[in-house]
C-alpha positions as CSV (number, residue, x, y, z in Angstrom):
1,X,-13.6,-29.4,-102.9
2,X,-14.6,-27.4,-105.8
3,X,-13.3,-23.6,-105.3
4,X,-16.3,-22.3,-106.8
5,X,-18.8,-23.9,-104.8
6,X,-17.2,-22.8,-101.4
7,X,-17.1,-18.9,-103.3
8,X,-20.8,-19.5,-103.4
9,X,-21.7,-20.8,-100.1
10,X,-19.5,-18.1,-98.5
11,X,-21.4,-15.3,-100.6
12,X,-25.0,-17.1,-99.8
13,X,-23.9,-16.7,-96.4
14,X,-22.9,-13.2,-96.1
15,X,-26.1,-12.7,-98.1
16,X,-27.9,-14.1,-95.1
17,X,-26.1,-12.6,-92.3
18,X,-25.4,-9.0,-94.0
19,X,-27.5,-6.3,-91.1
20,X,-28.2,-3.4,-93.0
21,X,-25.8,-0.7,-91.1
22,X,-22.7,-2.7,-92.8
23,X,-24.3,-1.3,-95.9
24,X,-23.8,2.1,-94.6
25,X,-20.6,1.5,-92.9
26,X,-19.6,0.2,-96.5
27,X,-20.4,3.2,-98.3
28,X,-19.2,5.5,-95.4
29,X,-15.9,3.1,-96.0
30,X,-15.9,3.8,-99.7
31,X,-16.2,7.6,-98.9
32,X,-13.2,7.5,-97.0
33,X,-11.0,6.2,-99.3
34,X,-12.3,8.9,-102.2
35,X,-11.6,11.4,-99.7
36,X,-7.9,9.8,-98.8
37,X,-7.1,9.4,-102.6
38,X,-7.7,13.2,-103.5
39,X,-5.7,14.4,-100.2
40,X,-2.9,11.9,-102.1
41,X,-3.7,13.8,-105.2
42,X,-3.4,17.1,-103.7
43,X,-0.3,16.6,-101.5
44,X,2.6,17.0,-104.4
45,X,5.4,17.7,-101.1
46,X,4.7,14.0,-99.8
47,X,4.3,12.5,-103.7
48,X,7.5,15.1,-104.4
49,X,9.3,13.4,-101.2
50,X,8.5,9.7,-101.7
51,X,10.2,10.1,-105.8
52,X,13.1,12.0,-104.4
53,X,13.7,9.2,-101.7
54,X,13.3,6.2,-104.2
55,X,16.0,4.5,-105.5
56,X,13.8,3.8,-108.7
57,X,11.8,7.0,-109.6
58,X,9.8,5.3,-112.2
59,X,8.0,2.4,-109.7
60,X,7.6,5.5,-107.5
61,X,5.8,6.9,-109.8
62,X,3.8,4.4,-110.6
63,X,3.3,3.6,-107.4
64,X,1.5,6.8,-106.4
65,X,-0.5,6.9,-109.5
66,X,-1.8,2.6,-108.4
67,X,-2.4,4.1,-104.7
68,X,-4.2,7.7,-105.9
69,X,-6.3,5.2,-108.8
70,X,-7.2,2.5,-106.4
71,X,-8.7,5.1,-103.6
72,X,-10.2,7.0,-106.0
73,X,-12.3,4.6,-108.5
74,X,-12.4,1.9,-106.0
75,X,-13.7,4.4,-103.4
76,X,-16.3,4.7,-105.8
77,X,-16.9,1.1,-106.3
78,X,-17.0,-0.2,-102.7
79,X,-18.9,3.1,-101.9
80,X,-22.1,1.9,-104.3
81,X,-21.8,-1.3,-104.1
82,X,-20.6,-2.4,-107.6
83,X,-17.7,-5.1,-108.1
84,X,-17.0,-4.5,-104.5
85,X,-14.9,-7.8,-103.5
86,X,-12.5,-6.8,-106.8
87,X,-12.3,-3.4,-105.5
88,X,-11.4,-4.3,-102.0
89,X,-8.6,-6.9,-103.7
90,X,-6.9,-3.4,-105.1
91,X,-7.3,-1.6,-101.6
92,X,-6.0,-4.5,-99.7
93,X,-2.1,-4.1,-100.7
94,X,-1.7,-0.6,-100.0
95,X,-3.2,-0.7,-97.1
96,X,-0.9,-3.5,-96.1
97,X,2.1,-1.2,-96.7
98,X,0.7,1.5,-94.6
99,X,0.0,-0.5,-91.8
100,X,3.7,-2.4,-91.7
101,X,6.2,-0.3,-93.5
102,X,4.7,3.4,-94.2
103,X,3.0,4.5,-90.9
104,X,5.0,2.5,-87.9
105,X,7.9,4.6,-88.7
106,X,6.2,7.1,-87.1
107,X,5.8,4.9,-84.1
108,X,2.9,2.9,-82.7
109,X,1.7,5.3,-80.0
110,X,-1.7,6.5,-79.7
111,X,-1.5,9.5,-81.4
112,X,0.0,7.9,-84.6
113,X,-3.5,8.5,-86.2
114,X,-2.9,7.4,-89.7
115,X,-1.6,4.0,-88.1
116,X,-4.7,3.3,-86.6
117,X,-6.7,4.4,-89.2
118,X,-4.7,2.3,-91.2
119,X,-5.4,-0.5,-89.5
120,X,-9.2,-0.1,-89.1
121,X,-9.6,0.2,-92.6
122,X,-7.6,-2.9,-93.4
123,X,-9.6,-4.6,-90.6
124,X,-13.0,-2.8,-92.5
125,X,-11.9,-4.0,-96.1
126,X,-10.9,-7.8,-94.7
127,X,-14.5,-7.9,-93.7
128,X,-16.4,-6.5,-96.7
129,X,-14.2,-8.8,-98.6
130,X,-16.1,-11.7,-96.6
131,X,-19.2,-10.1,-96.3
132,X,-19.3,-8.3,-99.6
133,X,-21.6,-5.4,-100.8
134,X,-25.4,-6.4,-99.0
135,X,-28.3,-5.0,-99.9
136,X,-28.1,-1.6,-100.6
137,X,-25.9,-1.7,-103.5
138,X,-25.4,-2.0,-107.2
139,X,-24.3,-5.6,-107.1
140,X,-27.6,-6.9,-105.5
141,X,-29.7,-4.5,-108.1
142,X,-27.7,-6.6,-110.7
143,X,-28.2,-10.0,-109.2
144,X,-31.7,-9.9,-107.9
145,X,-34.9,-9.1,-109.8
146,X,-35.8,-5.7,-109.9
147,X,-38.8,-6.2,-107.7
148,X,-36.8,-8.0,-105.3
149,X,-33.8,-5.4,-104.3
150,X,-35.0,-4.2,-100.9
151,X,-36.1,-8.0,-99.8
C-alpha cells in the first residue's frame, strides 16, 4: 500500500468527522502549551537545577532551549491551525519524557497535577495528530477556496 494514499484517506477522514468544539479544544490546547513554555522560560531555579544535575551541561542546555522553542512557536502553530500535525510531531517527545521519566518521580497519586496534565495533553496531541487542525484554522484557509472556509 502506498504511504501516501493512506496519509490522504486518513486526513479526508478527519476532515469529515472533525465537530467543531475540537477546533476550540485545539486552540485552547495550543494556549496551553504557550502558557507552559513561558512559565519554562521564566523559571531559571528549575532550568538552573536540571544543568547543575546533568552529567552533560551542554544537551541540558539544549534541551531546555528544544522544550521552551517547541511550547512556544508550536503553541502558536497548533493554536491557529497552521502546520499543526508538524507541530504536534515536536510536542510529542517532550511530553513523552514528562509523562514516564520527569513527572512519576513525584509519584502517581492524584494530586501529582503535572502528571496528569501531562498525560492529557499527550492523550490531546495523539488525537489532533489524527484528527488534525479542522475547520477553524489556517491550514483549511490554505487548502480550501476562499469562499469555502466555513463549509
Amino acid at each position: 500500500m502506498n504511504l501516501t494514499h493512506d496519509m490522504h484517506r486518513v486526513e479526508r477522514w478527519a476532515d469529515t468527522h472533525h465537530p467543531i468544539w475540537l477546533d476550540f479544544l485545539r486552540i485552547g490546547l495550543g494556549i496551553f502549551l504557550m502558557i507552559k513554555g513561558f512559565m519554562f522560560v521564566q523559571d531559571t531555579d528549575a532550568l538552573f537545577s536540571i544543568m547543575q544535575k546533568s552529567q552533560f551541561p551542554w544537551v541540558s542546555i539544549g534541551l531546555a532551549h528544544y522544550v521552551a522553542f517547541a511550547h512556544l512557536v508550536g503553541g502558536f502553530l497548533i493554536a491557529i491551525g497552521l502546520i499543526t500535525r508538524v507541530a504536534i510531531l515536536f510536542q510529542i517527545p517532550i511530553l513523552l519524557g514528562a509523562v514516564f521519566f520527569i513527572n512519576p518521580e513525584h509519584g502517581f497519586y492524584s494530586e501529582n497535577t503535572e502528571l496528569w496534565s501531562s498525560i492529557i495533553v499527550l492523550l490531546l496531541l495523539i488525537g489532533f495528530l489524527i484528527f488534525g487542525s479542522g475547520r477553524f484554522s489556517v491550514d483549511h484557509i490554505i487548502r480550501k477556496p476562499q469562499n469555502d472556509w466555513l463549509y
